[in-house]
N, CA and C atoms as an extended XYZ file, in Angstrom:
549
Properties=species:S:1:pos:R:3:atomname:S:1:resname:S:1:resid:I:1 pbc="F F F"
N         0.844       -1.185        0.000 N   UNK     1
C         0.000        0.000        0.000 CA  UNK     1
C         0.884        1.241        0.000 C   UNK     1
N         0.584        2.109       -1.073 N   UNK     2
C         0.925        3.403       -1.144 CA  UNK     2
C         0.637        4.631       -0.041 C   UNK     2
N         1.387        4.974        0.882 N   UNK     3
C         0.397        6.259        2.108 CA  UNK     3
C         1.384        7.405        1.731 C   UNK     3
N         0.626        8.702        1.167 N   UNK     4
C         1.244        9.809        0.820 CA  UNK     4
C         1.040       10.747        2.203 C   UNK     4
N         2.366       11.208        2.326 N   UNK     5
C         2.685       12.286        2.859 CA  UNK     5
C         2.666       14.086        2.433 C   UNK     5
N         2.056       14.731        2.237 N   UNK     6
C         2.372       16.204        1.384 CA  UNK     6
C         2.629       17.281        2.770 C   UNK     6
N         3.217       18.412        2.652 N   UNK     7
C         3.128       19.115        3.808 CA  UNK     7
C         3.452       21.161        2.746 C   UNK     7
N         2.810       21.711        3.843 N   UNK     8
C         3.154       23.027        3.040 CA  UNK     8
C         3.521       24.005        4.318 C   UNK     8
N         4.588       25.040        3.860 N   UNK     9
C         4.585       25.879        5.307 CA  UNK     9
C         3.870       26.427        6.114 C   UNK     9
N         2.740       27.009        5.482 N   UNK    10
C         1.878       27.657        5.738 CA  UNK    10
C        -0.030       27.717        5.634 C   UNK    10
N        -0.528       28.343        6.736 N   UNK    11
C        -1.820       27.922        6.257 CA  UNK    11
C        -2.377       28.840        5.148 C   UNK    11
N        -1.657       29.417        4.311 N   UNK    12
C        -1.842       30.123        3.587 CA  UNK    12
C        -1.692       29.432        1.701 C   UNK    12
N        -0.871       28.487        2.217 N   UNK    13
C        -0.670       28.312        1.474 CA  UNK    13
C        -1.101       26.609        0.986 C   UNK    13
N        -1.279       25.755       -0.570 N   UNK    14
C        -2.443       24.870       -0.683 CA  UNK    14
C        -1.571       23.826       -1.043 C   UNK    14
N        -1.519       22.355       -0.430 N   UNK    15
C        -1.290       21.245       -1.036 CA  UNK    15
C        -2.233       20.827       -1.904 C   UNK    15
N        -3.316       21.421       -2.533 N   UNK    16
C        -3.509       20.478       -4.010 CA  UNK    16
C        -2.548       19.689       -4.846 C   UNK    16
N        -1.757       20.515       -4.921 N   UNK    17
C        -0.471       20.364       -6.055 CA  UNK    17
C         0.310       18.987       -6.226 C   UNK    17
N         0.381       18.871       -4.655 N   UNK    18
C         0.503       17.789       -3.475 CA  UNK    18
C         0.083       16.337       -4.029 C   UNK    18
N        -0.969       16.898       -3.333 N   UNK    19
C        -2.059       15.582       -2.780 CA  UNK    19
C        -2.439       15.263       -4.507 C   UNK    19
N        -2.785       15.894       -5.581 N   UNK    20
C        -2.651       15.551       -6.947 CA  UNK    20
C        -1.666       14.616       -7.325 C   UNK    20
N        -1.097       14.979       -7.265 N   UNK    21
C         0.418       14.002       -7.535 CA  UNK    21
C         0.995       12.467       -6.476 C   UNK    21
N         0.405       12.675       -5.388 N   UNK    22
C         0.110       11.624       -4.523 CA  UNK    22
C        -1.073       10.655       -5.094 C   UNK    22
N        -2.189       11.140       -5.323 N   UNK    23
C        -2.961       10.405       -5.586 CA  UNK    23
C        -2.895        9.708       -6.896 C   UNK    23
N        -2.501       10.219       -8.405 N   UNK    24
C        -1.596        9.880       -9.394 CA  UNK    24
C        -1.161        8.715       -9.115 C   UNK    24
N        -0.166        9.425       -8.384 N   UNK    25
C         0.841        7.968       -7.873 CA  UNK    25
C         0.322        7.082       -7.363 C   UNK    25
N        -1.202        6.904       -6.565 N   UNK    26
C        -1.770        5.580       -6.179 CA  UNK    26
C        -1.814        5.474       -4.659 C   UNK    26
N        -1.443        6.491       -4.358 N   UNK    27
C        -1.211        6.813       -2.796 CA  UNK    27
C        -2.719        6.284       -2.104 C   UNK    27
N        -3.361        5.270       -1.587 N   UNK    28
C        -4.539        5.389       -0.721 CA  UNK    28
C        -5.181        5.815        0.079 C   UNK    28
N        -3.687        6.394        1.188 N   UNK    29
C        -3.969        7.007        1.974 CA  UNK    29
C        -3.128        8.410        2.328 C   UNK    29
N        -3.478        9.868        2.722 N   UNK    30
C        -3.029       10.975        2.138 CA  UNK    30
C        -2.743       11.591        3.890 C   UNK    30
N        -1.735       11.523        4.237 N   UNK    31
C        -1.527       12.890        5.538 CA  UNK    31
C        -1.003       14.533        4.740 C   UNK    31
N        -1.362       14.974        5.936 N   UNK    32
C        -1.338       16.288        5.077 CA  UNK    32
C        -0.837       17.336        6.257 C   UNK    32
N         0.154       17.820        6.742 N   UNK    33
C         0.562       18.649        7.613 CA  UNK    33
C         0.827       20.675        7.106 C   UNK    33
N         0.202       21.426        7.947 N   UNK    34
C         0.708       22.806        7.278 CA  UNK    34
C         1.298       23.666        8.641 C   UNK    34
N         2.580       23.310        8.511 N   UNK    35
C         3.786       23.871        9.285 CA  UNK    35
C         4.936       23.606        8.658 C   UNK    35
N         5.713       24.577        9.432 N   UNK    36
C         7.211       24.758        8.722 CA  UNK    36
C         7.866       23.467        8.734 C   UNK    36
N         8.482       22.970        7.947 N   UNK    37
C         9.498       21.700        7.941 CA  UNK    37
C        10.712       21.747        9.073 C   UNK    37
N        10.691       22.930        9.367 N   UNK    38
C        12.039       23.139       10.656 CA  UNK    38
C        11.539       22.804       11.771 C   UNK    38
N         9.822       22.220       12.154 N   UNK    39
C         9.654       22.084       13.054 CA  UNK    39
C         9.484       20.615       13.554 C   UNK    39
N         9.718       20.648       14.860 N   UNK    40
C        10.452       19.021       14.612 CA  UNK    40
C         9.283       18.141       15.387 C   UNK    40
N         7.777       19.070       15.760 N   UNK    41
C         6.937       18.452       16.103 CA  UNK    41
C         5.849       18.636       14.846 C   UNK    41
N         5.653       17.799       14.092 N   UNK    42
C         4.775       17.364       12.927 CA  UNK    42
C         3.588       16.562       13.074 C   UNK    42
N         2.618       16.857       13.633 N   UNK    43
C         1.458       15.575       14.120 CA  UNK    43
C         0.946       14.645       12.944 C   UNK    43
N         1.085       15.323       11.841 N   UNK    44
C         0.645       14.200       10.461 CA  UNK    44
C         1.575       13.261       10.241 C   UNK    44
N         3.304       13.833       10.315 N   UNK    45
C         4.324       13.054        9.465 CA  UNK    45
C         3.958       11.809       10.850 C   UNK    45
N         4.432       12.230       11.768 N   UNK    46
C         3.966       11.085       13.082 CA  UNK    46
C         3.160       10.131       12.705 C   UNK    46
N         2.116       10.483       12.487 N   UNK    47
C         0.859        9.481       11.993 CA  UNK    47
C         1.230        8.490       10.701 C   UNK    47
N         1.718        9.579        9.647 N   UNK    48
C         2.023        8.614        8.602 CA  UNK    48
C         2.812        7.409        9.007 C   UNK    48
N         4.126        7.846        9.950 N   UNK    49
C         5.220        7.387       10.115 CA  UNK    49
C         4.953        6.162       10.733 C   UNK    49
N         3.342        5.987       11.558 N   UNK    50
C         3.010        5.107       12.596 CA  UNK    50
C         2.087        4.284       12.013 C   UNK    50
N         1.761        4.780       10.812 N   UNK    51
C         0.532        4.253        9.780 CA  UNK    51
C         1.247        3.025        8.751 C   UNK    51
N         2.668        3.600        8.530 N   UNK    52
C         2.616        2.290        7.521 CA  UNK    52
C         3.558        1.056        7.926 C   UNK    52
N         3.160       -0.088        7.415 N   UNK    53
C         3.303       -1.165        7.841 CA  UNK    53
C         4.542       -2.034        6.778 C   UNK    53
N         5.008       -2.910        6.983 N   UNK    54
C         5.990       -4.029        6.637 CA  UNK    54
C         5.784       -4.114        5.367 C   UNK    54
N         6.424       -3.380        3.698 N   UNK    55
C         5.498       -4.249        2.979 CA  UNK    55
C         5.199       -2.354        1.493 C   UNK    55
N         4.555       -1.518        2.951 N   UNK    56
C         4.124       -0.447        2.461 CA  UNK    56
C         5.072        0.232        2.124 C   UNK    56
N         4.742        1.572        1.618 N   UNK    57
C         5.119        2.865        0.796 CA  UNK    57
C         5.419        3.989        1.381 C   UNK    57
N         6.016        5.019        1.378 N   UNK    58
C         5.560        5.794        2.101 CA  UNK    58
C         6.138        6.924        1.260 C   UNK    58
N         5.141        7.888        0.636 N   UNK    59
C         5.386        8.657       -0.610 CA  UNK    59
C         5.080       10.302       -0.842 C   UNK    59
N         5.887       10.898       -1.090 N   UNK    60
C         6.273       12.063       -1.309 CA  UNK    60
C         6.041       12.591       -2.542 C   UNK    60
N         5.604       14.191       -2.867 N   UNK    61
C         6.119       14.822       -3.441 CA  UNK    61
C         7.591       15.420       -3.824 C   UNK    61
N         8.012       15.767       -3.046 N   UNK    62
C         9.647       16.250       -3.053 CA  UNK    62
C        10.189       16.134       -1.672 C   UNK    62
N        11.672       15.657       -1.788 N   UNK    63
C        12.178       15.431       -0.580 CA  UNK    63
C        12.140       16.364        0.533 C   UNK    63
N        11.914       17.638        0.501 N   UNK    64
C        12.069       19.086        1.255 CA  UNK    64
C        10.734       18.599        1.792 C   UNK    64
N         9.737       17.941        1.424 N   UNK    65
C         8.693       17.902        2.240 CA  UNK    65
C         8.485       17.091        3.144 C   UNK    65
N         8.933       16.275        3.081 N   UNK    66
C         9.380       15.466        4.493 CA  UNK    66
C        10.929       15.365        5.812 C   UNK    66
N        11.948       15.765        4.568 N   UNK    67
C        12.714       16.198        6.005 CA  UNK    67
C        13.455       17.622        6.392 C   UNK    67
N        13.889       17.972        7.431 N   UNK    68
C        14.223       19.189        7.939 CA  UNK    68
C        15.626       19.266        7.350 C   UNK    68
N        15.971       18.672        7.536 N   UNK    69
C        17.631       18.348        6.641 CA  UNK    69
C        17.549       17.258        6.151 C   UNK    69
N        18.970       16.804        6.062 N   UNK    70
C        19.342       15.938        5.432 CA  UNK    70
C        19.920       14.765        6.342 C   UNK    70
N        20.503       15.016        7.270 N   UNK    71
C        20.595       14.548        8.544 CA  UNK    71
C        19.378       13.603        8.922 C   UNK    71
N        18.172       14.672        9.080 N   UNK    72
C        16.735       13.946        9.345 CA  UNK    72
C        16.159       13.500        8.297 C   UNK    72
N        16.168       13.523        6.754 N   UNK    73
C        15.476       13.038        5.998 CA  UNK    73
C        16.469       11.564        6.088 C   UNK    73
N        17.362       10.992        6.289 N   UNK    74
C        18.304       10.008        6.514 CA  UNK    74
C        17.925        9.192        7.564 C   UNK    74
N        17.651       10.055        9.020 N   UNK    75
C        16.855        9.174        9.577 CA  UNK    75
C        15.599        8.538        9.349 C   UNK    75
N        14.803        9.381        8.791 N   UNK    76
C        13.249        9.359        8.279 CA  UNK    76
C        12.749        7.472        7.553 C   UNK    76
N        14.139        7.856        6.416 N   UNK    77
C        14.057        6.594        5.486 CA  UNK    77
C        14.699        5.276        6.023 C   UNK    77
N        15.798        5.827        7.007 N   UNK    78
C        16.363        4.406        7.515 CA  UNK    78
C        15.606        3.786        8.602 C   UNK    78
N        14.480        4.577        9.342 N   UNK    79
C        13.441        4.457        9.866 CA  UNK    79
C        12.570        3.391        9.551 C   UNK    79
N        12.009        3.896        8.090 N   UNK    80
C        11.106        3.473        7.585 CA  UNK    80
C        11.605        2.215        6.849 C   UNK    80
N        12.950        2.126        6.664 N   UNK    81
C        14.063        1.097        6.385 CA  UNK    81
C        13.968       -0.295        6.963 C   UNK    81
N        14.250        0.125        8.080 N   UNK    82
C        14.280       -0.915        9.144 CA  UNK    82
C        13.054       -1.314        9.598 C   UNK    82
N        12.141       -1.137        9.612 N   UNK    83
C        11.011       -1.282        9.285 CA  UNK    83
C        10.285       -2.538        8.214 C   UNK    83
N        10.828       -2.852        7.067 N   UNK    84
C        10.378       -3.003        5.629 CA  UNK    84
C         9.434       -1.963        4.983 C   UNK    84
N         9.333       -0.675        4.929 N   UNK    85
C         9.025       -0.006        4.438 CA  UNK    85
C         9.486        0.616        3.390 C   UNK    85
N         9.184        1.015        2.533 N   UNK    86
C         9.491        1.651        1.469 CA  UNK    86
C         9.604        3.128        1.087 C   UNK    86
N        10.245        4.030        0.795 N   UNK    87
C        10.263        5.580        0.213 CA  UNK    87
C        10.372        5.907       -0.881 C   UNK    87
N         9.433        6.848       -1.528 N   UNK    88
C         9.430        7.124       -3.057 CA  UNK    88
C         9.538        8.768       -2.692 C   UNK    88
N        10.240        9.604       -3.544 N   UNK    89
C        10.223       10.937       -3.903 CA  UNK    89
C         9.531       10.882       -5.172 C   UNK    89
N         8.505       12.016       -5.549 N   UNK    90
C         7.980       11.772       -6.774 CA  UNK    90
C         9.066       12.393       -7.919 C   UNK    90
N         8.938       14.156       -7.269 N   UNK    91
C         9.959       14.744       -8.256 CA  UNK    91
C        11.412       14.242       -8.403 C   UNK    91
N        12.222       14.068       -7.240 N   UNK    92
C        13.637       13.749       -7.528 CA  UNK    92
C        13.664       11.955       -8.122 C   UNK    92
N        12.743       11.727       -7.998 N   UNK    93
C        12.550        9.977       -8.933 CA  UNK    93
C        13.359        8.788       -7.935 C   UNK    93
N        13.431        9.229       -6.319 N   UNK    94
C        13.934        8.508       -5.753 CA  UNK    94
C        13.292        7.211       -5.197 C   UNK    94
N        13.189        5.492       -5.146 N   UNK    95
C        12.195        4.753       -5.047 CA  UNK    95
C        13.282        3.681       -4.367 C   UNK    95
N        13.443        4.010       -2.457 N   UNK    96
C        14.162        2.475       -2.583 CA  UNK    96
C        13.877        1.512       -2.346 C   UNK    96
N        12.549        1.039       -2.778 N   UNK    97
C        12.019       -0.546       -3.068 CA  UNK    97
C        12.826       -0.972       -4.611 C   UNK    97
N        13.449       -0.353       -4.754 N   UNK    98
C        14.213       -0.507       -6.153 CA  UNK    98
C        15.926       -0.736       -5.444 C   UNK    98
N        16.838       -1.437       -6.396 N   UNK    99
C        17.950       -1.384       -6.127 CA  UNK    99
C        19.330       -0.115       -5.986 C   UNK    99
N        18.684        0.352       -7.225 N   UNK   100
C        18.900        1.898       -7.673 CA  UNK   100
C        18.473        3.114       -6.893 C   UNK   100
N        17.956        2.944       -6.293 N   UNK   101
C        17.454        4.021       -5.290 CA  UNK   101
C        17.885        3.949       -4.155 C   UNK   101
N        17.685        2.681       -3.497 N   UNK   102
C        18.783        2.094       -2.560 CA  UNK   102
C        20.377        3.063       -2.347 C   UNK   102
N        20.660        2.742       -3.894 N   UNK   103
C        22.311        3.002       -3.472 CA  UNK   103
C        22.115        4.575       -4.143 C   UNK   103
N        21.765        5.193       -4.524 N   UNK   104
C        21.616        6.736       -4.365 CA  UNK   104
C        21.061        7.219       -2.731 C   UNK   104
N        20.670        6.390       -2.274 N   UNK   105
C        20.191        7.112       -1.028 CA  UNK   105
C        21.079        6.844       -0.460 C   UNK   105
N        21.817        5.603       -0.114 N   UNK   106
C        22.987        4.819        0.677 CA  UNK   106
C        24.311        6.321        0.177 C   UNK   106
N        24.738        6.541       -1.078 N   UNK   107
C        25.513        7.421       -1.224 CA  UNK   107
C        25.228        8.536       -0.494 C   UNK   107
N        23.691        9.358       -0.329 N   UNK   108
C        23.907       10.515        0.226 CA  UNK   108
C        24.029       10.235        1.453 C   UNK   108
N        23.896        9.059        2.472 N   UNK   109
C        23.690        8.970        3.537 CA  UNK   109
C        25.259        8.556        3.818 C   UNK   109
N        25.718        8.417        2.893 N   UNK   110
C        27.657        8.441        2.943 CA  UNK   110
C        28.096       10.069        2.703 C   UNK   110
N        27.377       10.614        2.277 N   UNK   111
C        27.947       11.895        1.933 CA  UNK   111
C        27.524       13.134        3.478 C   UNK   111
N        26.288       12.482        4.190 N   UNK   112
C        25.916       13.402        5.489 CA  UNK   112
C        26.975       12.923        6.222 C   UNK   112
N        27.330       11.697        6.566 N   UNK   113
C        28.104       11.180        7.553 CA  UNK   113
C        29.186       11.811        7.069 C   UNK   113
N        30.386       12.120        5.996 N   UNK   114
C        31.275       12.384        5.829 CA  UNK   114
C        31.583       13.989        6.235 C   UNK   114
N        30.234       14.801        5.951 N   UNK   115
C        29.767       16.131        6.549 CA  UNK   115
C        29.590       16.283        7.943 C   UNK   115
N        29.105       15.487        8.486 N   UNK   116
C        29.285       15.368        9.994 CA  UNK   116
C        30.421       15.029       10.607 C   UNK   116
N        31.488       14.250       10.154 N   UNK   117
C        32.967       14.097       10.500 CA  UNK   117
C        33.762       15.505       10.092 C   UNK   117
N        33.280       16.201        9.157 N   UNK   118
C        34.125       17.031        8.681 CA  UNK   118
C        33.830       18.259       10.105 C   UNK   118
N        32.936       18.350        9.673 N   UNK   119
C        32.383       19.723       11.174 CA  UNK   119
C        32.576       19.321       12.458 C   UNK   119
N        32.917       17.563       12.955 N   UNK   120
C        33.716       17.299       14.225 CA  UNK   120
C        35.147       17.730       14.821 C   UNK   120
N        35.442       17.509       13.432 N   UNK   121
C        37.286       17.365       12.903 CA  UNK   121
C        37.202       19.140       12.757 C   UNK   121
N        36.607       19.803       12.051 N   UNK   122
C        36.631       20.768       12.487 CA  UNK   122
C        36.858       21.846       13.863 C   UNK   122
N        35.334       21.005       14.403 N   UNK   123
C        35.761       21.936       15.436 CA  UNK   123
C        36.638       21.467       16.467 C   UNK   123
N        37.198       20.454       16.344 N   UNK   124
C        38.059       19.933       17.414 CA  UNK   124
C        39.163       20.848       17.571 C   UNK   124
N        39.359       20.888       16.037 N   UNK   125
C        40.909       21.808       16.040 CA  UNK   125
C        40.662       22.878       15.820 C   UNK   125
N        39.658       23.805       15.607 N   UNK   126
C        39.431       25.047       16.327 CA  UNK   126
C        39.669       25.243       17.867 C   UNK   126
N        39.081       24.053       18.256 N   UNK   127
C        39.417       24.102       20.028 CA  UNK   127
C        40.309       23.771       20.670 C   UNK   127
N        41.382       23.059       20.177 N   UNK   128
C        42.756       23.068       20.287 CA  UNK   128
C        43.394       23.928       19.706 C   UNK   128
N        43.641       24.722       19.183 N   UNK   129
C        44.035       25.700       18.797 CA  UNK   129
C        43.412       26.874       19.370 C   UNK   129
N        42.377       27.611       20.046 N   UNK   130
C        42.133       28.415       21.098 CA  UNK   130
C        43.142       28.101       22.574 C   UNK   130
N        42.743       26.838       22.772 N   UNK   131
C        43.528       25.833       24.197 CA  UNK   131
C        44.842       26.468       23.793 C   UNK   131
N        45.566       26.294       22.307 N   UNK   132
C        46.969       26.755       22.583 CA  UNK   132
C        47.181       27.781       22.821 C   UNK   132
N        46.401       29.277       22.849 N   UNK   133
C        46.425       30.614       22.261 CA  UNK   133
C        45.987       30.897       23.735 C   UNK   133
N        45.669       30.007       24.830 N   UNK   134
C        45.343       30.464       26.231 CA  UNK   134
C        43.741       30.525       26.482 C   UNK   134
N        42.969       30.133       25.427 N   UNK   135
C        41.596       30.636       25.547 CA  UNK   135
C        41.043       29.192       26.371 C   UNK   135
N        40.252       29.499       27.342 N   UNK   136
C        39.383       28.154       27.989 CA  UNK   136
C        38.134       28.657       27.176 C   UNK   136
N        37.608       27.070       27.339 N   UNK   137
C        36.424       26.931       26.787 CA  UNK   137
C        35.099       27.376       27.925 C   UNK   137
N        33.590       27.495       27.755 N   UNK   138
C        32.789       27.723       28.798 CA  UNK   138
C        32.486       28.771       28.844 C   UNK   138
N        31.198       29.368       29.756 N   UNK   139
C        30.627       30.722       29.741 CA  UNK   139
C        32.075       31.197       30.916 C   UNK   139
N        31.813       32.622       31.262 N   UNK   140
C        32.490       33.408       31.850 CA  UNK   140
C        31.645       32.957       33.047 C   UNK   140
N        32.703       33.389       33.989 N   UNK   141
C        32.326       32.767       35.715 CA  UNK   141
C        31.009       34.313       35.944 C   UNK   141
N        29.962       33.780       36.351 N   UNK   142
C        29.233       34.735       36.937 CA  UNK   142
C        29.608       35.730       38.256 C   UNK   142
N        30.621       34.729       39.180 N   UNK   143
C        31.203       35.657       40.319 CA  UNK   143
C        32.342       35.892       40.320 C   UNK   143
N        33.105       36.922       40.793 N   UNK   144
C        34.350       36.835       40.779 CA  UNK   144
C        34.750       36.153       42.305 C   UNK   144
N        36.214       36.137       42.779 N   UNK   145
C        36.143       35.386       43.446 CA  UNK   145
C        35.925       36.510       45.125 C   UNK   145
N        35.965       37.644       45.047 N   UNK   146
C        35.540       38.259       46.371 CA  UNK   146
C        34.224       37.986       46.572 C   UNK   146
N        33.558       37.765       45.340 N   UNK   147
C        31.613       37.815       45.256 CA  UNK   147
C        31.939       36.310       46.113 C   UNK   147
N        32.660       35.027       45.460 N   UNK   148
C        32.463       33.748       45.939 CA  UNK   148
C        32.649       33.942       47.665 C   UNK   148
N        33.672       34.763       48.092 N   UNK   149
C        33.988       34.719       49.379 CA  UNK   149
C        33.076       34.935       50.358 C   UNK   149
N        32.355       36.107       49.768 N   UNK   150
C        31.063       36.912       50.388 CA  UNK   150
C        30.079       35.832       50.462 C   UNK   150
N        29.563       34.932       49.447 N   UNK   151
C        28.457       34.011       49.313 CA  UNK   151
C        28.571       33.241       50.262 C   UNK   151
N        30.359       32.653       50.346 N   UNK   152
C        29.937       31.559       51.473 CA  UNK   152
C        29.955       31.944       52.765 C   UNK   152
N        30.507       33.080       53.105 N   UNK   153
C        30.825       33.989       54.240 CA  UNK   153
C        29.242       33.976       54.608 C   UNK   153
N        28.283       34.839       54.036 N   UNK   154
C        26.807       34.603       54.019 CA  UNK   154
C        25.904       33.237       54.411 C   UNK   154
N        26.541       32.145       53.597 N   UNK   155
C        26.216       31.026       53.555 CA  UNK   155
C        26.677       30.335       55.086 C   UNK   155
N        27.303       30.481       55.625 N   UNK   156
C        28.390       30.088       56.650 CA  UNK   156
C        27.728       30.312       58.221 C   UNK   156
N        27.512       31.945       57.934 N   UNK   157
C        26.993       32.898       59.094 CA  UNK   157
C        25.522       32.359       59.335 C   UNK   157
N        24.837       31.955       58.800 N   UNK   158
C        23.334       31.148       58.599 CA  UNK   158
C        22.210       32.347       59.115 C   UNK   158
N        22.673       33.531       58.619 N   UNK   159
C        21.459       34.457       58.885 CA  UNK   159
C        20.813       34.709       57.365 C   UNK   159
N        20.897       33.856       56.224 N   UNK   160
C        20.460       33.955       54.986 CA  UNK   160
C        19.939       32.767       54.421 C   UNK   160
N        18.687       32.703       53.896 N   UNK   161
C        18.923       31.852       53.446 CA  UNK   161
C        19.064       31.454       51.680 C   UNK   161
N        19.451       30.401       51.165 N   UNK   162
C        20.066       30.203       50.061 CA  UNK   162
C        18.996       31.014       48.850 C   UNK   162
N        17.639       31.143       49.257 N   UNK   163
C        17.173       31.741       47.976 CA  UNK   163
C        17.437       32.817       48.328 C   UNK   163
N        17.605       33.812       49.670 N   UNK   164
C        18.313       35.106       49.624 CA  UNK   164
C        19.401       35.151       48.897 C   UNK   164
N        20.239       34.465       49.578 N   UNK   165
C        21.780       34.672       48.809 CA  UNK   165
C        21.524       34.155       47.182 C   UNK   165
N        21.376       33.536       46.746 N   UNK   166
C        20.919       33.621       44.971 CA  UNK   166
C        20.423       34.789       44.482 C   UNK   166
N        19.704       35.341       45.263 N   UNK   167
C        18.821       36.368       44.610 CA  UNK   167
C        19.763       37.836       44.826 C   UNK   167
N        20.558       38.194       46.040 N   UNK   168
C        21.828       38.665       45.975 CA  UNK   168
C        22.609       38.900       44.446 C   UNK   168
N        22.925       37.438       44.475 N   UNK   169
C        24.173       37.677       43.552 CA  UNK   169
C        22.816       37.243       42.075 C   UNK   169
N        21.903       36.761       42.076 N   UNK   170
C        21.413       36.687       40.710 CA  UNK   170
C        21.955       35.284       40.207 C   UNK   170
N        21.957       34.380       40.675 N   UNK   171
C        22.002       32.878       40.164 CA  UNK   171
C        21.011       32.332       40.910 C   UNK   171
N        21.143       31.135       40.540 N   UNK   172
C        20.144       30.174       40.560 CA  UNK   172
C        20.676       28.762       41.427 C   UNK   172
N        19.935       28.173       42.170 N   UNK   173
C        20.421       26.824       43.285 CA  UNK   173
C        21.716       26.392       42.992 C   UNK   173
N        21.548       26.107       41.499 N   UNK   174
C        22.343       24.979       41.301 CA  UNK   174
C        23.889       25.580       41.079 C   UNK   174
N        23.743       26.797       40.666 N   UNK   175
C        24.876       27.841       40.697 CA  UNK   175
C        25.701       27.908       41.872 C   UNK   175
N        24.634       28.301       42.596 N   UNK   176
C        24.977       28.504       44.210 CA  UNK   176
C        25.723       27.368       44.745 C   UNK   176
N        25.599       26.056       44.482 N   UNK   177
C        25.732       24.436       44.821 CA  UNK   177
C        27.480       24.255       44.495 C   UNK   177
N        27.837       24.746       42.850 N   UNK   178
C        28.358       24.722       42.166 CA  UNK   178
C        29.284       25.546       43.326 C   UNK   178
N        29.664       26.904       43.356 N   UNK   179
C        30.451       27.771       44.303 CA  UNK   179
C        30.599       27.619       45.486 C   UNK   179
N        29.541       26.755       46.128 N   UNK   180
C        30.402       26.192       47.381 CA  UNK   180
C        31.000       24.943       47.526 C   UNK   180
N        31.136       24.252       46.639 N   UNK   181
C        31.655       22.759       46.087 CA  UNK   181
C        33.172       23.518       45.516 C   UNK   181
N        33.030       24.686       44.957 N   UNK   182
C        34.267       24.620       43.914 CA  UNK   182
C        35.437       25.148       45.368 C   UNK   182
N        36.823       25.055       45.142 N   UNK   183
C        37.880       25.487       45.827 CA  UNK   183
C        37.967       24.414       46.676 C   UNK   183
C-alpha cells in the first residue's frame, strides 16, 4: 500500500499540487501537515510514520517535504528502512524498493556522515588551537572570586537563606551548589 505524505509551510498556502500528484501515484492514503518543515513536532508526518506497515510505501512529493535536513530526511528513510518499508520521492525519482534508489540514497547517507565528521574534525581543532592561544572553553564565571567569598561567608553565618543569597548575587540553586563545592 501506497500512504502519501504532502506538507506546506503555511496555512496560507495549498497542497492540491501535493495531494494531486500523490494520488496519481496511487497513494490510498493521504496525511497532510501545514507547518514549517524546521519544526520538529509534525502531528501528520507522526501518523504517517506510525501508519505504515511491513510491505508499504511511504510517498512524497519532493524530498524538502518530508525532512528538515538531510541529517533527518536520513533518519526518516532508515526508519522506515528498518522497518520493511518503502520511500518514493515523486519529483527527484527517488524509489528504494528498487535497487537503484537504494544506493543513491545509501551514497547521500555516505555523503551526510562524511559532513558530519568534517564539522567534528573541524571543530576539534578550532578548540585546540584556542587551548593553545590560552583561551578556555565555557561561559564566563558569573562571580568573581571576592563575590564567591562573600556568598559563602553569608552562607556560613546562617542568617540567609540560600534563595536570599541567589537572589543577591542573581544565580540560581544549582549555581549557588556549584560555588560552594568549587575550591
Amino acid at each position: 500500500m501506497k500512504i502519501g505524505y504532502a506538507r506546506v509551510s503555511t496555512g496560507d498556502q495549498n497542497p492540491e499540487l501535493q495531494i494531486d500528484a500523490l494520488e496519481k501515484a496511487g497513494c490510498e492514503k493521504i496525511y497532510t501537515d501545514k507547518i514549517s518543515g524546521a519544526k520538529t513536532d509534525r502531528p501528520n508526518l507522526k501518523d504517517a510514520l506510525g501508519y505504515v506497515r511491513k510491505g508499504d510505501c511511504l510517498v512524497v512529493w519532493r524530498l524538502d517535504r518530508l525532512g528538515r535536513s538531510l541529517k533527518h530526511l536520513i533518519e526518516v528513510v532508515e526508519g522506515l528502512e528498518a522497518q520493511g518499508t518503502g520511500f518514493i520521492s515523486l519529483q527527484e525519482g527517488f524509489d528504494t524498493t528498487s535497487s537503484g534508489g537504494k544506493l543513491v540514497f545509501q551514497i547521500f547517507g555516505a555523503l551526510a556522515e562524511f559532513e558530519r565528521n568534517l564539522i567534528r574534525e573541524r571543530t576539534k581543532a578550532g578548540l585546540e588551537a584556542a587551548r593553545a592561544r590560552g583561551r578556555v572553553g565555557g561561559r564566563k564565571a558569573k562571580l568573581d572570586s571576592d563575590q564567591v567569598g562573600t556568598l559563602k561567608a553569608m552562607h556560613e553565618s546562617r542568617k540567609h537563606t540560600i534563595k536570599e543569597i541567589c537572589s543577591v548575587f542573581g544565580i540560581s540553586k544549582p549555581t549557588f551548589y556549584r560555588y560552594l563545592e568549587a575550591e
